[in-house]
C-alpha positions in Angstrom: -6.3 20.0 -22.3 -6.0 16.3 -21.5 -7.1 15.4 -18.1 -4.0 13.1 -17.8 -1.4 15.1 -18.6 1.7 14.8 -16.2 1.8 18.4 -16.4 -0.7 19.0 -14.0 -1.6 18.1 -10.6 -3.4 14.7 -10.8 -5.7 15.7 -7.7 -7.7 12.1 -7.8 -4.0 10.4 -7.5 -3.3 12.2 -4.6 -6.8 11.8 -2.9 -6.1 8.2 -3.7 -2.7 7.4 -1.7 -3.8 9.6 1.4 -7.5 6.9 1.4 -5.0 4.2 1.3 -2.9 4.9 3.5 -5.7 5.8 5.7 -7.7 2.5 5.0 -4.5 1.2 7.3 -6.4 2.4 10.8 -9.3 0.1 9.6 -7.5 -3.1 8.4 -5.6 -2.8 11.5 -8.7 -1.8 13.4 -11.0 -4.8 12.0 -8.1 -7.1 13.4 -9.2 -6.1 17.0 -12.4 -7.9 16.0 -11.8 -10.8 13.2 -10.4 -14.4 13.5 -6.9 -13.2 12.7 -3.9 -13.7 15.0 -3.4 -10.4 15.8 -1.4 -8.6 18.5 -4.8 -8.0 20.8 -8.2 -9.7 20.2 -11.4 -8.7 21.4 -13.3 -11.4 23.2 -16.2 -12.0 20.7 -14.9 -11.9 17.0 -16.6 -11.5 13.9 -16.0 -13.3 10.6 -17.1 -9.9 9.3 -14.5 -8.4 10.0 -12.5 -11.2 8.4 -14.1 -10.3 5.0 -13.7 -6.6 5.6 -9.7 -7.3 6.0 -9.8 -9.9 2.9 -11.6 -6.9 0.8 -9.0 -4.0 1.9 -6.2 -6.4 1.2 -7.6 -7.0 -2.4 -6.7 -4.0 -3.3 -4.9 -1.7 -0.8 -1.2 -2.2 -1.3 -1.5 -3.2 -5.4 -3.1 0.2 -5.8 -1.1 1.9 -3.5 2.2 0.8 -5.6 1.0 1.4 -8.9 0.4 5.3 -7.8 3.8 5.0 -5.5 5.4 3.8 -9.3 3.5 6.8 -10.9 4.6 9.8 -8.5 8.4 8.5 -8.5 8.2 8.4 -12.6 7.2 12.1 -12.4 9.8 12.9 -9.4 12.3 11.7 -11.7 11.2 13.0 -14.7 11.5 16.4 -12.7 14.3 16.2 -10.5 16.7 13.7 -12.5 17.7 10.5 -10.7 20.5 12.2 -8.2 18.0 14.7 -6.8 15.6 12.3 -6.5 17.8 10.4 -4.3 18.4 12.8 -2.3 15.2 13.8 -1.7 12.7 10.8 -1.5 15.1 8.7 0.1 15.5 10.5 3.0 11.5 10.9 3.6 11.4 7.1 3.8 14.3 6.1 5.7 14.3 9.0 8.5 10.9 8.4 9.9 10.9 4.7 9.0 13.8 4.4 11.4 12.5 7.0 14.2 9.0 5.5 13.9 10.4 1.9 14.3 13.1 2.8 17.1 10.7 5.0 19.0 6.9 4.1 18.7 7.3 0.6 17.7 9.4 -0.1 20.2 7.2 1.8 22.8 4.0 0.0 20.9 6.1 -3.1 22.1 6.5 -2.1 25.8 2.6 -1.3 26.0 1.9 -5.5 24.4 5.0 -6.8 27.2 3.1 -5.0 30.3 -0.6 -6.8 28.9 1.5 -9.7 28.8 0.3 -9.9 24.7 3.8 -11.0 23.9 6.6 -12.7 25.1 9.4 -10.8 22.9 10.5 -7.6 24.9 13.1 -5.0 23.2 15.8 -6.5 25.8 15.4 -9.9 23.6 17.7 -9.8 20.9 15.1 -11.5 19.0 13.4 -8.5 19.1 15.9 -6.7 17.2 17.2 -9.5 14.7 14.3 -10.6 13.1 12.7 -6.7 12.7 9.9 -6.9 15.2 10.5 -3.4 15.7 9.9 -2.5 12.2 5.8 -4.2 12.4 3.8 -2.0 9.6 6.4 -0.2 8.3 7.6 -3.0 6.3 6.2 -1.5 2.8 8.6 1.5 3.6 11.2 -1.7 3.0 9.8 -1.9 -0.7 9.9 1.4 -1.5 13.7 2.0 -0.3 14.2 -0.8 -2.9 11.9 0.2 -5.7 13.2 4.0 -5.0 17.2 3.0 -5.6 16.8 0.6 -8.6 14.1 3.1 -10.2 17.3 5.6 -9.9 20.2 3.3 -11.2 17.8 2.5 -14.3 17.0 6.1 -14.9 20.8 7.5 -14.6 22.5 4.4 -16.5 19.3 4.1 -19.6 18.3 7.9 -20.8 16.3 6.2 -23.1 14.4 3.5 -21.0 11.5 6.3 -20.7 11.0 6.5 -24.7 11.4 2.9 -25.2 8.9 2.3 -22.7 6.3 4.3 -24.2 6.7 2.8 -27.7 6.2 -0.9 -25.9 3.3 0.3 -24.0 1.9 2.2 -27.3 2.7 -1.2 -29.2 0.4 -3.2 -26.1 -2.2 -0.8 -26.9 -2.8 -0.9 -30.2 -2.3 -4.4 -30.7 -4.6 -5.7 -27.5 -7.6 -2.6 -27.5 -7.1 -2.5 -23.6 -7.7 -6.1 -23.2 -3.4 -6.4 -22.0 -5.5 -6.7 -18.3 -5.7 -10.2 -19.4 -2.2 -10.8 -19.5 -0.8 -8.8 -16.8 -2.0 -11.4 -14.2 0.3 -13.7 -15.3 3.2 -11.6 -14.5 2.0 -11.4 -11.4 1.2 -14.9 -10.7 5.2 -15.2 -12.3 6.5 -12.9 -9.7 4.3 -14.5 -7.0 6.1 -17.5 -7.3 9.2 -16.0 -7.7 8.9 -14.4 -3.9 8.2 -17.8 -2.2 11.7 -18.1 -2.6 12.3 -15.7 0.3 10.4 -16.6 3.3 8.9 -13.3 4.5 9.2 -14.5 8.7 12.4 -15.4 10.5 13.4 -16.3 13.8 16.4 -15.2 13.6 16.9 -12.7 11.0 16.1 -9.3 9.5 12.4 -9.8 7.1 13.8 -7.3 4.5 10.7 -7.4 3.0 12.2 -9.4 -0.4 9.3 -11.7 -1.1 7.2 -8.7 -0.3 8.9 -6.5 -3.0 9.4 -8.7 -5.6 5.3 -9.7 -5.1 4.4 -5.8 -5.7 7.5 -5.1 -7.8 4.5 -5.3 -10.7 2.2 -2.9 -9.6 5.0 -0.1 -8.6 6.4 -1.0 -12.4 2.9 -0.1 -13.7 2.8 2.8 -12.1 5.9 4.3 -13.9 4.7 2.7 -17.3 1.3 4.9 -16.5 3.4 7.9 -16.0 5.5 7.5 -19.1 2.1 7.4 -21.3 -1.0 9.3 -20.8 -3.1 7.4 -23.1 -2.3 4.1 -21.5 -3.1 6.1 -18.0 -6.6 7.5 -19.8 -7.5 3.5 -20.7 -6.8 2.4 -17.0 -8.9 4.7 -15.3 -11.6 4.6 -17.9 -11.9 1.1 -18.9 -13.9 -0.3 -21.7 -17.4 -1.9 -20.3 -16.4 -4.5 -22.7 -13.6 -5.7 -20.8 -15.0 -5.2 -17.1 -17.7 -7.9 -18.5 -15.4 -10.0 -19.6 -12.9 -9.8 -16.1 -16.1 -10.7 -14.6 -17.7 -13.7 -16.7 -13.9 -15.1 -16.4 -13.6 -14.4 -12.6 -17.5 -16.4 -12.5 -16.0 -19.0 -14.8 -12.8 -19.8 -13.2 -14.4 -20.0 -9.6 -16.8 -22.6 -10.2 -15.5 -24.6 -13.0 -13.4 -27.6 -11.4 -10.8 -29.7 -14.4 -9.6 -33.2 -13.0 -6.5 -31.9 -13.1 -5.7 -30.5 -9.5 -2.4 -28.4 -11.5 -4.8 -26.8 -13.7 -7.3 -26.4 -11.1 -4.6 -24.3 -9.3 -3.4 -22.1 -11.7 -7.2 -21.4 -12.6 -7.4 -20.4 -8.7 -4.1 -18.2 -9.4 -4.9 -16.1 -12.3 -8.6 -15.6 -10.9 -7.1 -14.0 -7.9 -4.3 -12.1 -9.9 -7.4 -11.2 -12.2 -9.3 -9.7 -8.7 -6.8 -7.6 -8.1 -6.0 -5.8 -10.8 -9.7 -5.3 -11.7 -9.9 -3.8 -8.2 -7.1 -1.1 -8.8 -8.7 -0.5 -11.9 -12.3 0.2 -10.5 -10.2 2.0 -7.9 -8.9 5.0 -10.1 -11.7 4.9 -12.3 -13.9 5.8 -8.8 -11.4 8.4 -7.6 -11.1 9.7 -11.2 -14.5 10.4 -11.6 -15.6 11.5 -8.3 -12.3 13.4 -6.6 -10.7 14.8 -9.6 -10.7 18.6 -8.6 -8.7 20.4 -5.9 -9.9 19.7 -2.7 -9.1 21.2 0.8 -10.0 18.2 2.3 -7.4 16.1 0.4 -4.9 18.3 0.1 -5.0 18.3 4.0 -5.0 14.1 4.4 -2.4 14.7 0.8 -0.2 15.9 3.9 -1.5 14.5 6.9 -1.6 10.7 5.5 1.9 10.0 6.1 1.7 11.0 9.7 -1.1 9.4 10.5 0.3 6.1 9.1 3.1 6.6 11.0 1.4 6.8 15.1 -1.9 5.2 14.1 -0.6 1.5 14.9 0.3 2.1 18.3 -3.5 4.0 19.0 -4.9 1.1 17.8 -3.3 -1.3 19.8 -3.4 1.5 23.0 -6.6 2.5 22.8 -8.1 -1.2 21.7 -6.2 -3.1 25.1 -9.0 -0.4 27.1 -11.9 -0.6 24.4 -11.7 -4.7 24.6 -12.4 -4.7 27.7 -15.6 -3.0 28.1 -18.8 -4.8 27.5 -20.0 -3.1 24.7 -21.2 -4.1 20.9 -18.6 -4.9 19.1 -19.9 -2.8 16.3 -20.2 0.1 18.6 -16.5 -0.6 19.7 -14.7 -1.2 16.1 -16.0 2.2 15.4 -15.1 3.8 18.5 -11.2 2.7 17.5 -11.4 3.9 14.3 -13.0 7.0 15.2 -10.5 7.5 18.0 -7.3 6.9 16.4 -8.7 8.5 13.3 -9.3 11.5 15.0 -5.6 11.7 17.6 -3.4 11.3 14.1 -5.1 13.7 12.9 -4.5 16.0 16.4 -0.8 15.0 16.2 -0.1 15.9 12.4 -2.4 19.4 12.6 -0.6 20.6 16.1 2.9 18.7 16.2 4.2 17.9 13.3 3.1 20.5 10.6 4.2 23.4 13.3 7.2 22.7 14.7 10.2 21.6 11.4 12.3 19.3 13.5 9.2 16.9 13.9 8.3 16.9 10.3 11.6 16.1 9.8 11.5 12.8 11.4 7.9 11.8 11.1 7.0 13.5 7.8 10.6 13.2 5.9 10.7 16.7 5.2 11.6 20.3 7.1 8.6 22.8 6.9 8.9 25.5 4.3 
């Protein structure tokens, strides 16, 4: 039997999106220490920890959308588009809202009493612009990518077929090297989002600039479900075309035109090029290595969600004490990780996968 059918469970995928959304206690972890301007700093900083952000961001939310794009094709291909409304829908907007209203907002009482911000839930700034919604602003996307991925299945039956014979087309006339070409829809779509200013003053951030940025990826990911053999060609790559991403990415970075325009859109296209050569060295890494059922995975399949959800307020909780103790700032950054790491974990095993009204609101979904 293939190994990427749609048929089966695609353990590797779902190994995948749990790491990811995971990897979001160390981004905002690493903050604690780097150069960024973050809610709380530690005294001494590290430019380490700047590279360590750069790296996760490479990659993090791209791949995430692409398999985000893949699940919803096979929730839809399942369920039709009417059920799949009224299922996935509700999983993103019901803890997105009690997360925001509730830990966010307590997450925001913690950084008024440090006297680490200025903007209290009392300012209606607070409420306008969507401080209160902090990291939960991909769940923004996803509402959006989650309704238009409905209306196109429900008003185009045939979308799914005429997107296989494109993508079989892209196949057989590029041999895999279409890699080449889908930066430059992304550096398209790029552009497109600096339309929409992501922060406001006085407004809502609906996330727009954001969604139509990673509008590609999530795309991707239903063109990956709707044909296995592209899917087999992503996560296996030809060496062939790795070489080449990399000679180009060499190329690009230290060859300088006169012309500052053409300098720029060299820039753009290498780091469109990055990124998708990142997401595809991602699933080709968790293809090969977490391919199989797993009851490590299947646990964090269920438990990523939740941990998302309360890690962001541990971090900031338990970094205000660990910044100020004296100790290495190594030592520390993996003492919050560790920490909040280790409390999510607490609060998804004995909270919200025993009691149904909890799951509900934090995990989207009753308990069976």
């Amino acid at each position: 039997m293939n190994n990427h059918t749609t048929k089966q469970r695609l353990h590797y995928l779902d190994a995948m999106r749990s790491i990811l959304m995971i990897l979001g206690i160390l981004l905002h972890s690493a903050n604690v220490f780097s150069d960024s301007d973050w809610a709380i700093k530690n005294i001494n900083t590290s430019e380490y920890f700047t590279y360590l952000i750069d790296t996760i961001h490479i990659f993090r939310m791209p791949a995430f959308f692409i398999v985000s794009g893949f699940f919803c094709h096979m929730t839809l291909k399942k369920n039709g588009p009417i059920k799949f409304i009224n299922i996935r829908l509700p999983r993103i907007i019901i803890p997105f809202l009690v997360t925001a209203v509730t830990l966010n907002t307590l997450q925001n009482y913690i950084l008024i009493n440090s006297n680490l911000t200025d903007i209290d839930i009392t300012d209606i700034r607070y409420w306008l612009n969507g401080s209160w919604v902090s990291h939960l602003w991909f769940l923004n996307t996803l509402i959006y990518y989650f309704i238009f991925s409905a209306l196109f299945y429900y008003l185009t039956p045939n979308l799914l077929n005429n997107i296989k014979k494109i993508t079989n087309n892209i196949i057989n006339h590029t041999n895999g090297y279409y890699l080449f070409i889908i930066p430059i829809v992304s550096m398209g779509l790029l552009k497109i989002s600096y339309i929409f200013p992501n922060v406001s003053e006085q407004y809502y951030d609906a996330a727009i600039a954001d969604s139509i940025k990673y509008s590609i990826y999530f795309v991707f990911g239903i063109i990956l479900g709707t044909n296995k053999n592209l899917l087999s060609e992503f996560v296996r790559p030809k060496k062939a075309i790795i070489i080449l991403s990399m000679l180009i990415i060499t190329i690009f970075h230290y060859w300088e035109f006169d012309s500052a325009l053409i300098n720029k859109l060299l820039s753009s296209y290498k780091t469109a090029l990055i990124i998708w050569l990142s997401c595809v060295l991602c699933f080709y890494i968790f293809n090969s290595l977490f391919n199989k059922k797993s009851i490590l995975f299947t646990y964090l399949a269920g438990a990523s969600y939740t941990i998302y959800l309360f890690h962001h307020i541990f971090v900031i909780l338990i970094g205000i004490l660990i910044i100020q103790t004296e100790i290495n700032i190594v030592f520390k950054f993996i003492l919050l990780v560790a920490s909040t790491f280790i409390i999510t974990n607490l609060i998804h095993y004995y909270l919200i996968s025993k009691y149904s009204i909890l799951s509900r609101i934090f995990n989207g979904k009753s308990l069976n």
